[in-house]
C-alpha positions as CSV (number, residue, x, y, z in Angstrom):
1,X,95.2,88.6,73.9
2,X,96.5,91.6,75.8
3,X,99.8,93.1,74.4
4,X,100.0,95.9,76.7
5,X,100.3,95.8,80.2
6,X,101.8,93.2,82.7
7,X,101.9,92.7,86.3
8,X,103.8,90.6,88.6
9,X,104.7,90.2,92.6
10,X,107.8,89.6,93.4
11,X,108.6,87.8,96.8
12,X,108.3,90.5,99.5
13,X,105.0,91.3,98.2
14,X,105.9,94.0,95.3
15,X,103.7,94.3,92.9
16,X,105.4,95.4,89.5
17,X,103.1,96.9,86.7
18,X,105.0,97.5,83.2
19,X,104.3,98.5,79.8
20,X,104.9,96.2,76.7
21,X,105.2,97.9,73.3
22,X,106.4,97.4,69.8
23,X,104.8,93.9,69.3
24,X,102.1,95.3,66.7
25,X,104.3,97.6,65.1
26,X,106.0,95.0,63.5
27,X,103.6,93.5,60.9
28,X,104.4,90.3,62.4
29,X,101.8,87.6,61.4
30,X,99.3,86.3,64.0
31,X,101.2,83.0,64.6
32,X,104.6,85.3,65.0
33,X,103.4,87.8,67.0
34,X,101.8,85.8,69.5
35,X,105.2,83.7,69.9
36,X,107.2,86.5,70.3
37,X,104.8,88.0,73.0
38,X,104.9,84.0,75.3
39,X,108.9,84.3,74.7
40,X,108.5,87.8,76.5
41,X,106.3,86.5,79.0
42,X,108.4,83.6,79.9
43,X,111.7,86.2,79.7
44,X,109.7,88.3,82.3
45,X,108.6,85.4,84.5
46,X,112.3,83.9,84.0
47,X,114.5,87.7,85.0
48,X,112.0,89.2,87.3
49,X,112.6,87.1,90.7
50,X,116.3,87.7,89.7
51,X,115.9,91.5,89.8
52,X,114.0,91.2,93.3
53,X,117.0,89.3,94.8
54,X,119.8,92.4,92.7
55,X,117.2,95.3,94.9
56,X,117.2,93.2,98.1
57,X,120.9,93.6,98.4
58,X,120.9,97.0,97.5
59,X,121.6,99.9,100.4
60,X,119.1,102.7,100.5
61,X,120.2,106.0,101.5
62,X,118.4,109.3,102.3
């Protein structure tokens, strides 16, 4: 299992790449620290779409 890097594409076709850390630094047990990283994962999966729609409605200027 992979605690460091994530990617996802958010509708529009945006591929976001991030950087998980912390979850070994803890001294959590195995059963722990692989809980804690799915409830992160499932967090991700569960905010990022809503940060897509937040930036579609922002208004870029130069």
């Amino acid at each position: 299992m992979d605690y460091g890097g994530m990617e996802r594409t958010v509708r529009g076709g945006t591929l976001v790449r991030f950087t998980r850390t912390g979850f070994r630094d803890r001294c959590w047990q195995a059963a722990v620290l692989q809980e804690r990283y799915r409830e992160n994962t499932e967090g991700w999966d569960r905010f990022l779409p809503r940060l897509a729609d937040y930036a579609s409605g922002l208004v870029s200027t130069p």
